[in-house]
N, C-alpha and C positions, 0 to 999 in steps of 0.2 A: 164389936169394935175392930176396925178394919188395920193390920196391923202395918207398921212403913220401914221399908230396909234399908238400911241405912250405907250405904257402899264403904268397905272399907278402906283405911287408911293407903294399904297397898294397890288397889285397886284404883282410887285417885290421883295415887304415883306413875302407874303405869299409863294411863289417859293420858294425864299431862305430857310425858315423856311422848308419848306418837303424834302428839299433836304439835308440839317443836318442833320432832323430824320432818314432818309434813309441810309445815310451813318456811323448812331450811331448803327442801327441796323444792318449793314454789319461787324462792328467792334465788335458786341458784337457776333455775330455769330460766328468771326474766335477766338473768344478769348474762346469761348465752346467747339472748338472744341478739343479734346485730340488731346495732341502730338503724333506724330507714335511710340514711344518707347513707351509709356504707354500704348498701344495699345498691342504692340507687348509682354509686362512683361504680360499682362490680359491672353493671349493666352497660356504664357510658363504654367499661373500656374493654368488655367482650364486645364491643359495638365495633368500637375504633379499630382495633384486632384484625375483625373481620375486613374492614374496606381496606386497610391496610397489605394482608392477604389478598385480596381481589386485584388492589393495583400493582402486587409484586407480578401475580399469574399475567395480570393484560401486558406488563413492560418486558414479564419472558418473550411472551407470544409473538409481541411487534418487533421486537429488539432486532431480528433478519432484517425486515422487512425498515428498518430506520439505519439498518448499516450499510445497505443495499443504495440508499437514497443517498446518503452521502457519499461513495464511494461513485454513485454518478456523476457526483458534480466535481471531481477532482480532474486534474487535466494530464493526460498521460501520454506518452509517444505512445508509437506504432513498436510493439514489440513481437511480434508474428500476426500472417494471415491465414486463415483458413482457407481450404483450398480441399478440391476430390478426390484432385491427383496425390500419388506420390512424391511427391518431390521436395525440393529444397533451399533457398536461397543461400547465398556466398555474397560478401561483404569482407574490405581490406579498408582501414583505416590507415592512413601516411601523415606523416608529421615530420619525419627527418629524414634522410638517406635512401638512395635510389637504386644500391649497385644491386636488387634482386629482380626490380619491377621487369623487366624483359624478359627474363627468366620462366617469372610466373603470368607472363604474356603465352608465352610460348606454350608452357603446358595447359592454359585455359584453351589456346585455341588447337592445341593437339585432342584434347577430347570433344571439342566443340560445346564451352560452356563460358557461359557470358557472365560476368557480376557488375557489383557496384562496388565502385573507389569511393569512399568518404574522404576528401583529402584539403589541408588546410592551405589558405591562399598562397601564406609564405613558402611552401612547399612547391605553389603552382608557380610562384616566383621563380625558384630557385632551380626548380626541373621544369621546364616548359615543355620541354622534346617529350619528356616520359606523359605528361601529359597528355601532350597530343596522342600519344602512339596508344595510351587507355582509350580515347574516344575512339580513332582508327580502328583499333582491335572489337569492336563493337559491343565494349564495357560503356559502363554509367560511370560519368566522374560529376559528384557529385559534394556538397559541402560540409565542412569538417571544421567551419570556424575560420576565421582570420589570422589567428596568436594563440588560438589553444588555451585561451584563459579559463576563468571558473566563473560559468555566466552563471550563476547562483549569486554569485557578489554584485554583477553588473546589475544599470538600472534597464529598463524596457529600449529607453533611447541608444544607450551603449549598444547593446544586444541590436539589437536592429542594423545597427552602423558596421557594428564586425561583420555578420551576416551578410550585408547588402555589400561590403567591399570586396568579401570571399568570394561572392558570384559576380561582380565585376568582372575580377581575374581571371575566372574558370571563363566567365562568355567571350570574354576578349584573347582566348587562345582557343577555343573549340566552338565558337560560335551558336552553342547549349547554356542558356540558363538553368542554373541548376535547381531543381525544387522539393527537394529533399535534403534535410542535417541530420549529421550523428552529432550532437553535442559533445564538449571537447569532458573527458574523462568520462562520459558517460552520464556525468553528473544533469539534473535538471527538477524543479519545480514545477508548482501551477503557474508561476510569476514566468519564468522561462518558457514553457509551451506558451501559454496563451498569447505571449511577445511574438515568439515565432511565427504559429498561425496566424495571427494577425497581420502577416504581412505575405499568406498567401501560400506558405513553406509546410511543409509536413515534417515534424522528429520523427527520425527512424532509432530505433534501440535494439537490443538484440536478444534471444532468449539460449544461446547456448555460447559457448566462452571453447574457443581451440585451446589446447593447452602449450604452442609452438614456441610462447616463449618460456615456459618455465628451464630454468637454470641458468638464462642469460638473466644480463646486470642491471634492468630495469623490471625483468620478471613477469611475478604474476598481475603487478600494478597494472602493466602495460600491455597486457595480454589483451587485444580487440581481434576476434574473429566473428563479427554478429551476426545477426540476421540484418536482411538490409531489403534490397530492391523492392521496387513500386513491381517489377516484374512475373517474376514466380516466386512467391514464398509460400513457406509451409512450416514456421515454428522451428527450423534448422539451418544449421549453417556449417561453416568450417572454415579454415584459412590462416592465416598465422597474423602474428602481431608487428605493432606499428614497427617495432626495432628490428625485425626480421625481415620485414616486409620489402620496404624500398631501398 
């Protein structure tokens, strides 16, 4: 008679007991486990991430290359020209008073050096003789506005009228239309060049500043010594300012 053993009591405690923990840790396993949609959101937006990235790298890359392009289309004077030579160009701006203008005749043509006058109508009014004696000495006198306004404020039409009176003036005492402006403070826009050129004239600006008037009573405001001429330039200048000047 075949005999049957009977497992004992502690021995169906102990079963029971690993087969709870076995099944606490099959539970805890599926309850780790991420949902498929959370799953699938992680992917969308390691996705999004990525082109994200890609289009920061392409707007570094091109960013020159679109600063570039706009800065073409902005409308700028003539602030120096390139050139082989060494040299320099000289530019005096006038707006009020004359008692130097002969003076600094004298010394241009003592070293044998020619500039440009930027000078304003009302100015050509009021000194006609100094005028003439800029073109005689075989200087450029050339336009500097009418009134000295702030063509920034003015409209296209304005600007064109001041312009076109100032070279009035200048042609009908030196017999030269003038075809170059210093705009009056220096100030000017795309709205102002493109006024300008549009009627044929070129803005001249300047890229280096005399320093003649500092400590008189209009100063550094009024300091004009630019670059100037259609002639010889080269990114330099020198000269003194409007209050010292004429």
């Amino acid at each position: 008679m075949n005999s049957i053993s009977i497992p004992s009591t502690k021995r169906i405690g102990e079963d029971m007991l690993m087969l709870f923990h076995f099944d606490r840790r099959k539970k805890s396993e599926k309850e780790k486990k991420p949902p498929r949609f959370l799953v699938l959101r992680r992917k969308w937006l390691t996705l999004g991430a990525a082109v994200l990235a890609a289009a920061a790298i392409f707007a570094a890359v091109n960013y020159p290359a679109a600063v570039s392009a706009s800065a073409a289309t902005r409308q700028l004077p003539i602030y120096c020209v390139q050139r082989d030579q060494k040299v320099c160009s000289i530019s005096f701006d006038a707006a009020w008073g004359a008692d130097n203008t002969q003076k600094i005749l004298d010394v241009l043509k003592e070293y044998g050096v020619t500039c440009t006058f930027f000078v304003v109508g009302n100015w050509a009014d009021q000194y006609p003789e100094q005028a003439k004696a800029i073109v005689d000495s075989g200087n450029e006198l050339m336009n500097h506005s009418n009134a000295h306004d702030h063509y920034n404020s003015l409209t296209a039409d304005q600007i064109i009228a001041d312009v076109n009176t100032c070279n009035d003036k200048i042609e009908a005492l030196t017999g030269v239309r003038p075809t170059l402006i210093r705009c009056p403070f220096g100030e000017y826009d795309d709205h102002v060049i493109s006024t300008i050129r549009s009627i044929g004239m070129e803005p001249i600006q300047w890229d280096v500043e005399a320093l003649a008037a500092v400590g008189t009573a209009h100063g550094a405001s009024d300091m004009r010594a630019p670059y100037s001429s259609s002639r010889s330039g080269r990114c330099r200048s020198a000269g003194c300012s409007k209050k010292l000047l004429m």
